[in-house]
Structures are given as structure tokens and as C-alpha cells.
C-alpha positions in Angstrom: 43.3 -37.1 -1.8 39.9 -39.2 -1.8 37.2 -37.7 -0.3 33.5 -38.4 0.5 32.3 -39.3 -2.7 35.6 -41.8 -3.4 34.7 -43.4 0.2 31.1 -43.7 -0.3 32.1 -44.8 -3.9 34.9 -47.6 -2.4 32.1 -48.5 0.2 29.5 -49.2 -2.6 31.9 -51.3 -4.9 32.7 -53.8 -1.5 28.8 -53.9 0.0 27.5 -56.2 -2.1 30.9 -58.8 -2.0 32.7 -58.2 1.4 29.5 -58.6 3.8 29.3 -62.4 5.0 33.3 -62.8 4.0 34.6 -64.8 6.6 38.3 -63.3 7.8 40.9 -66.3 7.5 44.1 -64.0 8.0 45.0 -60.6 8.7 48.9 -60.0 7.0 50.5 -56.9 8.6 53.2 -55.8 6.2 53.8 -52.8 7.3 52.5 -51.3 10.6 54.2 -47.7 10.3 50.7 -45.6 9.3 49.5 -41.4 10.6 48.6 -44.1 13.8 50.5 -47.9 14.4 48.9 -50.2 12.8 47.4 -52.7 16.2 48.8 -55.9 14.2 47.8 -58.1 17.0 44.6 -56.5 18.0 43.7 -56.7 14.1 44.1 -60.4 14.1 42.9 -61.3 17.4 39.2 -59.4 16.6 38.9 -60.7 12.5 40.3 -63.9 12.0 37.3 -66.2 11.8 34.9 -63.3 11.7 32.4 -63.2 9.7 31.7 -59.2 7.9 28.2 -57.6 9.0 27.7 -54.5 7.5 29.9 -51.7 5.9 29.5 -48.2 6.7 30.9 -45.1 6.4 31.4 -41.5 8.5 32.8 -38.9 7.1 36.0 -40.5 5.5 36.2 -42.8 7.4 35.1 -46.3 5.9 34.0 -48.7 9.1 33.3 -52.7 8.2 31.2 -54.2 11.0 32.6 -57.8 12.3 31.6 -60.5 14.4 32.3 -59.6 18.2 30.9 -56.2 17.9 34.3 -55.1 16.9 34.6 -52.7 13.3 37.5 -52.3 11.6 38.4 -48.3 10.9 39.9 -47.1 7.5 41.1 -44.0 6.6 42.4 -43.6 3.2 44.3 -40.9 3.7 46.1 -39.0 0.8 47.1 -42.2 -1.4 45.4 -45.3 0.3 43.0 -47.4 -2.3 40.8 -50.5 -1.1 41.4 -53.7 -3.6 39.2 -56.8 -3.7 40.6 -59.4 -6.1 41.5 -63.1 -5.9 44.1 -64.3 -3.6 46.3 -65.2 -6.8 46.3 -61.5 -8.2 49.7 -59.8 -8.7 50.9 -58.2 -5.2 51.7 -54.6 -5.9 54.0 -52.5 -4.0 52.5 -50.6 -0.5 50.1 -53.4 -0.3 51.0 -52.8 3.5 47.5 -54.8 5.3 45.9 -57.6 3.7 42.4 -59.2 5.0 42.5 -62.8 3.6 38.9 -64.3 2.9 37.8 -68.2 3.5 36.3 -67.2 -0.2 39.8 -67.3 -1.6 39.5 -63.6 -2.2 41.7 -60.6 -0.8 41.0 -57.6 0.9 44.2 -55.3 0.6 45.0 -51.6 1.5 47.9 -50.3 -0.9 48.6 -46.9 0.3 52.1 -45.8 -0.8 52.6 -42.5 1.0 51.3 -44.4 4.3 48.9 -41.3 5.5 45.7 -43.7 5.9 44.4 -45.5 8.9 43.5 -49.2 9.6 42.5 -49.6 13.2 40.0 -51.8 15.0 37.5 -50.7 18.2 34.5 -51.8 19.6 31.7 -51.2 17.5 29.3 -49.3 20.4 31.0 -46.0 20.9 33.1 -45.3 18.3 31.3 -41.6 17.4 33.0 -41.1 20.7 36.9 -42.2 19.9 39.1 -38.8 20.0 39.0 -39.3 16.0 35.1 -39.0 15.5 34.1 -37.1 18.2 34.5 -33.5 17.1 32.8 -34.4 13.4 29.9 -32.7 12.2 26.5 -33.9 10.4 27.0 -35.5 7.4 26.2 -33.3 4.3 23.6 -36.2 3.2 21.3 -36.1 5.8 18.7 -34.1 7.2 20.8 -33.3 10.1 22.5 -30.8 7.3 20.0 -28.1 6.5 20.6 -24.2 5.5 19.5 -22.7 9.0 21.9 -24.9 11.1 24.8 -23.9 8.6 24.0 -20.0 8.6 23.5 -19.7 12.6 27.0 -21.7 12.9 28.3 -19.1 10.0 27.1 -16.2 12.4 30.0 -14.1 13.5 32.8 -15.7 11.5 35.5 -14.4 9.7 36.9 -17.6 8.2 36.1 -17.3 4.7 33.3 -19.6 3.5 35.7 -22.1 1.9 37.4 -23.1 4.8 34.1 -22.8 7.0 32.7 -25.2 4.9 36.1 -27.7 4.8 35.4 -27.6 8.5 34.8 -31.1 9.4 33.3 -29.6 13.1 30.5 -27.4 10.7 30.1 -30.2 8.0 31.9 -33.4 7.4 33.1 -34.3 4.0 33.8 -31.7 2.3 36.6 -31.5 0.5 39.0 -29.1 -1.5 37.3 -30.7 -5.0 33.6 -30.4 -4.0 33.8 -26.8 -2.1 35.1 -25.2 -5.3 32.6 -26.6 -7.2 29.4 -26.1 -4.4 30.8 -22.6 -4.6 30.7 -22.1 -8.3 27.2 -23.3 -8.1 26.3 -21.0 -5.8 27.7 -17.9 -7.3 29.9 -17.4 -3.9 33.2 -16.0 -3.9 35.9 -18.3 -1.7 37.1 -15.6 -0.1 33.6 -13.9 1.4 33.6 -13.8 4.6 31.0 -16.8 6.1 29.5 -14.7 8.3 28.9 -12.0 5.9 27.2 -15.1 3.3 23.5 -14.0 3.5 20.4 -16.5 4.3 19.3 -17.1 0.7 22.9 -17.7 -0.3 23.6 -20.1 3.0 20.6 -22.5 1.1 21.7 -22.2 -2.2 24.8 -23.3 -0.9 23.3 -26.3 1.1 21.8 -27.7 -1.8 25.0 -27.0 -4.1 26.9 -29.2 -1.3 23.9 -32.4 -1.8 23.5 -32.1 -5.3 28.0 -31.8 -6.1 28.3 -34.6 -3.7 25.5 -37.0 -4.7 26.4 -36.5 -8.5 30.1 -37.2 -7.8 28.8 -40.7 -6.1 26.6 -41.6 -8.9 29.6 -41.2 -11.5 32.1 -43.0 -9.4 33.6 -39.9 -7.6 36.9 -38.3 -9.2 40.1 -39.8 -10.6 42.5 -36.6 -10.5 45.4 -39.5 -10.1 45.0 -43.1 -9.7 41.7 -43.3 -7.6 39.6 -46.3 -8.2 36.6 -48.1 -6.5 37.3 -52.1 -4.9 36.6 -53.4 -8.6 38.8 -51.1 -10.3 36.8 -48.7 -11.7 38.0 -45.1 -12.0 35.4 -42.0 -11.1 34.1 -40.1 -14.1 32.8 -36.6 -12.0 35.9 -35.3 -13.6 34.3 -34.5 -16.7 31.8 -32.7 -15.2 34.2 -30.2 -13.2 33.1 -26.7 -13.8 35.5 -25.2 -11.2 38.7 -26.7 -10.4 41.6 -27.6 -12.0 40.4 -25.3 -14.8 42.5 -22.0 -14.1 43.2 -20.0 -17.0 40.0 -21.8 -19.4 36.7 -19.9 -19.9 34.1 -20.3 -17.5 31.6 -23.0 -18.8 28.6 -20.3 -17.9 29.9 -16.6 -18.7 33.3 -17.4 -20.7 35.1 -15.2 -18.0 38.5 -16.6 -17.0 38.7 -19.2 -14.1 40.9 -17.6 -11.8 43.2 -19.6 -9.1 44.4 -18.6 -5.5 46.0 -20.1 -2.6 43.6 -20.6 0.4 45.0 -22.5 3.6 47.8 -23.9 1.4 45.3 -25.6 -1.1 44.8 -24.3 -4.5 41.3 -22.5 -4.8 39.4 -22.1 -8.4 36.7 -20.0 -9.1 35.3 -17.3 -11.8 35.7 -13.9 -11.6 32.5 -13.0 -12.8 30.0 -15.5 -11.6 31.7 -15.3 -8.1 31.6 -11.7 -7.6 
């Protein structure tokens, strides 16, 4: 599933290209998403609209338009952006295509159909039932060690799933908390209320420094994740943590150990992450 880092990554690859495309035509080939594609509303708001700016919240990509309207995509489990010429091979779930008066194509292939592609007005939209309940993004100042311990105080969650929390921090994912933990020499399971102030920043700056060199090598191609131009994400390389269950750990040479938490697979070492 992409996450932060693949969004931010995806958002990257189309700033410098997409922003003063003019929309010609919006092809609807499939409206049946998580939420209806608004085929109509899509078309009536973009054709002849001109791309403003191209940001992103949470995982949620947003591309500014003409009309102070912004288009919302959500990439869901499979969804990947594509911008190529109009003559390119069509794949298969290329289910929304954005044409450009440039001759170029904006398409969202998402074979499992889980993403989003909606449209809203551009003023309010951190207050649509889908954004409203999200947390500060872990790349800002608004993230900082003694918001993220208060908020920890009391709870019996353990600190993975506090910190997959989109309400306590948006953006991060399965991928990125196993490895902000290894980093931080936490166990998955501890309790995040019983995670001590010294580890609670630690832990904050694990979160930054996973997520910002994930984005600076392209984010993670477990499957077939690739930015607008096609390039795959290299972090995988670099994974100390996941996917790595049964392999000595890159620090101590103890085992990586896997678990089941909240029906995702959790990696970790047994000695590191006492």
C-alpha cells in the first residue's frame, strides 16, 4: 500500500510537469471506487482548467485547479499516478484519465479500485468528513516529542498502533513504524503510555528522519510502486526492520522476529527491542 513517502514521492515527480497543464478532457472509465467517482462534477470543474499547485495531506495527494476547486486522490492499496504522452499503451485499470491541451495524460490505474478521485472546493477541505479527524503531519513543527507523549498519556494501545493513528500522527504507515521503532530501540508491543519521555523523542526524530530518507530515495517498491515518471523507490535497500523475519539483525545479529498486530505483520529484534 503506498504511503507518505510514495505520495510525497508521486507528488514530486508531477510538480515540476503537471502545474500550468491545461485540462482538455476528463475520461471516466470506471466510476465504481471506496467513494463514486463524481464523473460529471469531475468534468464540469477541470475541463479548460488550468493546474495551480500540487499538494499533499496525509495520503492524500490534492492538485489545485482553476475555479478554486482541487481534485482529491487517494491511492489506496494499488492506485499509481502515470504521466506519459497521449499515444502511450493504455494499460488495464486505467479507470480516470485527465487529458492535457499538452498532448500528455494524466491517468490513475488502480486495479483493486480502493483509491479515491474526488473534486471539492479548494477552501475548506481540512474540514470534509475525510480530513477532518487527521493529525499533524510528521514533517512539521506541529509534530514534536511533548505533543506525542502527552497524547500517549494513559494509553494502552501499544505504541505501534498509537503511532499508525492517523488522529495522533498522519502518515505513518505499517513500513515506516517498524522501522521508526527499530531505530528507537522500542518494542511494538510496549504499551504507549508506559513509553517514557526520552524514548517519546527518540521516537519523533526516528519518525522525520525514516520518512524523509524514504522520500529522498524514491519511497519503497515492495510490488509495483513507481513515481509519475516511472521510477521505482530504492528505501527498500535500506530496510533494517521489515520484511526481514528470520535474518540477523543488521546491529546485534539477533534474529528479526515477526508478529501479527491489528492484522498487519509487525517486524522487529528481540534484542535491540527489548
Amino acid at each position: 500500500m503506498p504511503e507518505l513517502p510514495e505520495v510525497e514521492v508521486t507528488r514530486l515527480s508531477l510538480l515540476p510537469v503537471l502545474v500550468g497543464e491545461r485540462v482538455e478532457k476528463v475520461l471516466v472509465r470506471e466510476a465504481r471506487f471506496r467513494l463514486p467517482v463524481p464523473t460529471r462534477r469531475l468534468r464540469a470543474g477541470l475541463v479548460g482548467r488550468r493546474v495551480l499547485e500540487l499538494r499533499r495531506r496525509s495520503k492524500y495527494l490534492l492538485i489545485d485547479v482553476e475555479g478554486a476547486k482541487t481534485i482529491i486522490i487517494h491511492l489506496g492499496m494499488s492506485g499509481r499516478l502515470r504521466y506519459l504522452e497521449r499515444a502511450a499503451e493504455q494499460e488495464s485499470h486505467e479507470h480516470v484519465v485527465f487529458q492535457l491541451a499538452s498532448g500528455q495524460d494524466l491517468r490513475f490505474r488502480d486495479p483493486r479500485r480502493f483509491g479515491l478521485v474526488l473534486i471539492e472546493k479548494t477552501d475548506g477541505l481540512e474540514d470534509l468528513p475525510l480530513m477532518r479527524h487527521l493529525g499533524p503531519e510528521p514533517l512539521t513543527d506541529a509534530f514534536d516529542d511533548d505533543t506525542l507523549f502527552e497524547r500517549a498519556r494513559g494509553r494502552k494501545a501499544p505504541i505501534k498502533s498509537f503511532l499508525m493513528d492517523a488522529r495522533v500522527v498522519v502518515g505513518v504507515g505499517n513500513i515506516y513504524a517498524c522501522e521508526a521503532l527499530f531505530r528507537s530501540g522500542i518494542h511494538p508491543a510496549r504499551a504507549a503510555g508506559r513509553v517514557s519521555r526520552d524514548r517519546m523523542r527518540r521516537l519523533t526524530q526516528t519518525v522525520r528522519e525514516v520518512l524523509s530518507e524514504a522520500i529522498a530515495q524514491g519511497g519503497t517498491t515492495l510490488n509495483d510502486f513507481a513515481s509519475a515518471d516511472g521510477e521505482p523507490g530504492y528505501f527498500v535497500v535500506r530496510l533494517a526492520a521489515y520484511g526481514r523475519e528470520g535474518e540477523a539483525c543488521l546491529q546485534c545479529e539477533a534474529p528479526i522476529r515477526r508478529i501479527v498486530q491489528s492484522n498487519r505483520s509487525t517486524f522487529y529484534c528481540t534484542r535491540c527491542q527489548r
